[in-house]
N, C-alpha and C positions, 0 to 999 in steps of 0.2 A: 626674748630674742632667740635663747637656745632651743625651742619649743619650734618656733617657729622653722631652724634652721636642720632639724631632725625633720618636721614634716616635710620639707623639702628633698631633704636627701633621700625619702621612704618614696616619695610621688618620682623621683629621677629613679629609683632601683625597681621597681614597677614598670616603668616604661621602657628603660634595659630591657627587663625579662620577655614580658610578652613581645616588644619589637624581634629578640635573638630568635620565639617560635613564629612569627610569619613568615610567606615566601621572602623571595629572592629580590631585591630589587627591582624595581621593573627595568629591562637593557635594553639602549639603540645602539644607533652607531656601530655595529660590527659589520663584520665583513659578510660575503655572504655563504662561505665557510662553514663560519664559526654558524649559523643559524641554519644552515643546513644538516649540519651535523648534530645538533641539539634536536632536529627535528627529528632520525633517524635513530638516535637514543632515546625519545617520547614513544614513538613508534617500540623498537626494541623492550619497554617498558609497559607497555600496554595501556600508556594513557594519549592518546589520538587525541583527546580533548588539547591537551598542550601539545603537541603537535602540529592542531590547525593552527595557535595561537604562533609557533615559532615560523609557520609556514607564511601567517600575515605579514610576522615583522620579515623573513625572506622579499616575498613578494613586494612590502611597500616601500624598502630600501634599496633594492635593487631589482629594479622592474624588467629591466634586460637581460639579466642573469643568466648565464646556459645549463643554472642547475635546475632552474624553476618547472619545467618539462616532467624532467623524471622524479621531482618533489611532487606534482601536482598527479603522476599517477599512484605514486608509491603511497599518498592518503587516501586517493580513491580505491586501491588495490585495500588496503587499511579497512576503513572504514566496511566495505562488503567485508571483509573475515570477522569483522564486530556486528553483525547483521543491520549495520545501519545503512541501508539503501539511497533512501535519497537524499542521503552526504556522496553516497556513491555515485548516484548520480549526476548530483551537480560537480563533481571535483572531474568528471568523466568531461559533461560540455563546457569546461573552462578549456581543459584537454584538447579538448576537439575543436573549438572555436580561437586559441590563441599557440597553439604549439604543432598539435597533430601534420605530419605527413598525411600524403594518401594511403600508405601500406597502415599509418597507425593509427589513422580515424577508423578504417575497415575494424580493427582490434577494439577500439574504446566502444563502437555500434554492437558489436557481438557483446564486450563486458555489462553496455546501459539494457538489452535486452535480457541476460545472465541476471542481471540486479530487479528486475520485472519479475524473472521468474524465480526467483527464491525469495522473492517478499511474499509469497503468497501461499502460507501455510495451510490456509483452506480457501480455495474459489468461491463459496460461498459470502467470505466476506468482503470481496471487494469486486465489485462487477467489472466496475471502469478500467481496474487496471488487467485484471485479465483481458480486457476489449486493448487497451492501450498495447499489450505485453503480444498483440498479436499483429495489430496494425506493424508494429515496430518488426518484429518477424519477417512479414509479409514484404515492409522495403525494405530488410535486408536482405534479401533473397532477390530481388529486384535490382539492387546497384549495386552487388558484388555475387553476379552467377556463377564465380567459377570460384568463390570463394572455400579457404579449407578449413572454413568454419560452418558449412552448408552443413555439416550432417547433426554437430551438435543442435543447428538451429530448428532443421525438421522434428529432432527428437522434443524440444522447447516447446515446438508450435503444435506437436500431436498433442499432447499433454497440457495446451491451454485450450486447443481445439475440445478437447476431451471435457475439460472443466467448466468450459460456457456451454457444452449440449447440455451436462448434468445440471448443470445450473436451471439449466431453463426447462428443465423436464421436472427438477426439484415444485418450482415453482408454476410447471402445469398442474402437477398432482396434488397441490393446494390450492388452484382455482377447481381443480374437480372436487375435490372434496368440500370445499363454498360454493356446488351449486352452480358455477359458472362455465358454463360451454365454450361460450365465444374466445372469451380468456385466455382459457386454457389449451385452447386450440391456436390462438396466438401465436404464444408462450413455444407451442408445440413447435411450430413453423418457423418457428424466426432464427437465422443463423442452423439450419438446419445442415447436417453432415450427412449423406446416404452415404459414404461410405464406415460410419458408424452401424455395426452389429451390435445390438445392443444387448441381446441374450448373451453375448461374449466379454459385455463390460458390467466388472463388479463395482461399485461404488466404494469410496474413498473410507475405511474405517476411521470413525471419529476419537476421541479418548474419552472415556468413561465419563467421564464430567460432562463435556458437553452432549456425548448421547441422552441423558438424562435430560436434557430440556431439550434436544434439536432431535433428536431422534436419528433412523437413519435418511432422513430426505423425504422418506414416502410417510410415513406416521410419525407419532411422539406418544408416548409413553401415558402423557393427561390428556390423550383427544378423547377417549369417553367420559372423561369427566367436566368435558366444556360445552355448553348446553345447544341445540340445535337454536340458533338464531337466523332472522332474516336481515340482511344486509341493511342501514339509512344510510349510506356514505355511496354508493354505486347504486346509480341508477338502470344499469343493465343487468342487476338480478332477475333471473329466471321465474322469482315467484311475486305475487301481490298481495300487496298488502290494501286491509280493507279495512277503513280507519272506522270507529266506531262514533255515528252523527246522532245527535239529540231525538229522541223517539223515534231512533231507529229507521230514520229518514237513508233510502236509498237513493244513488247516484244513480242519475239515469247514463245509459250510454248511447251510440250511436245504433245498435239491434233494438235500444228501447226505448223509443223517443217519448218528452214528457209531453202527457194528456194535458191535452188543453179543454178546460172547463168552463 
């Protein structure tokens, strides 16, 4: 019985201890206060992960609240200094969609375009959203023309403009290099800027690392060591292929019509 009544008191001083190192309780019920202010101390701390958590219990306790506005940009403001964008952006169209003024939607469209364009450390890796970070540009400029955000934005839109020519000029000078005309002259054309000088524009220097397999845009570093091949996957390659038939049995064509015997 005393065996038994030792192991019991060993399995309760165990379960003390590690319960005293978990979190906090999990808390309702308060005010909306007290959960705002925890939220602004998460923030202050630099953990935004408990921050969105105290911003949920704000939000589902008290859905009316008149702090909830400038809780919901103070994460979004958060969130882009942690480069996490699109938390940035969704905390932006909560913003815009349940709280926003017209002077402060004008502000949150400038910030969800801001958050477009610092997601995107190299235009190479994301086509769509440089395409998306311009559309977005383009109706900003549209439904606030006299806005005193227009210069930042023109600076935004030169600098995606810039990124989707290079893009696509990138990716002309690899369909030239596979032989591909038509492609490449696509490629050439599409979204094209004439007011782009292009002897006046340097390409975006890459970091060490990635030059080593990307190269600068125009070659890579192993392209003489990849063998001339002729494309099976595009049927608009430039060259023919001339499959090799049992005794050398030739195809006739349409210049060569087959003899009739």
């Amino acid at each position: 019985m005393q065996k038994i009544n030792k192991f019991i008191l060993v399995i309760i001083a165990f379960v003390t201890l590690f319960s005293a190192c978990t979190k906090d309780v999990s808390e309702y019920n308060k005010p909306a206060i007290y959960w705002y202010s925890q939220m602004i101390k998460a923030v202050a701390n630099g953990d935004v992960e408990l921050a969105d958590d105290y911003y949920s219990s704000l939000k589902g306790e008290h859905i009316g609240s008149p702090l909830l506005p400038e809780a919901t940009l103070i994460l979004a403001l958060s969130h882009m200094y942690y480069e996490e964008y699109l938390l940035t952006e969704y905390f932006l169209d909560e913003y815009t969609k349940r709280y926003a003024t017209l002077n402060q939607k004008e502000e949150a469209d400038f910030l969800k375009i801001k958050a477009k364009y610092m997601a995107l450390p190299s235009p190479r890796r994301d086509q769509a959203l440089v395409s998306d970070g311009i559309k977005a540009g383009e109706k900003f400029k549209k439904d606030y023309p006299n806005s005193m955000y227009i210069a930042f934005v023109d600076t935004m839109l030169i600098q995606l403009y810039l990124g989707e020519a290079v893009l696509n000029e990138t990716i002309s000078d690899l369909y030239d290099r596979l032989g591909k005309p038509k492609a490449a002259a696509h490629y050439r054309n599409t979204n094209s800027q004439p007011w782009i000088v292009w002897n006046d524009v340097n390409r975006a220097d890459s970091s060490w690392f990635r030059a080593m397999f990307e190269g600068d845009g125009t070659q890579s570093w192993y392209g003489d060591y990849v063998p001339d091949t002729v494309s099976v996957v595009s049927r608009n390659s430039n060259k023919k292929i001339e499959p090799n038939l049992p005794n050398q049995q030739k195809i006739p064509t349409k210049e060569e019509p087959r003899e009739v015997k």
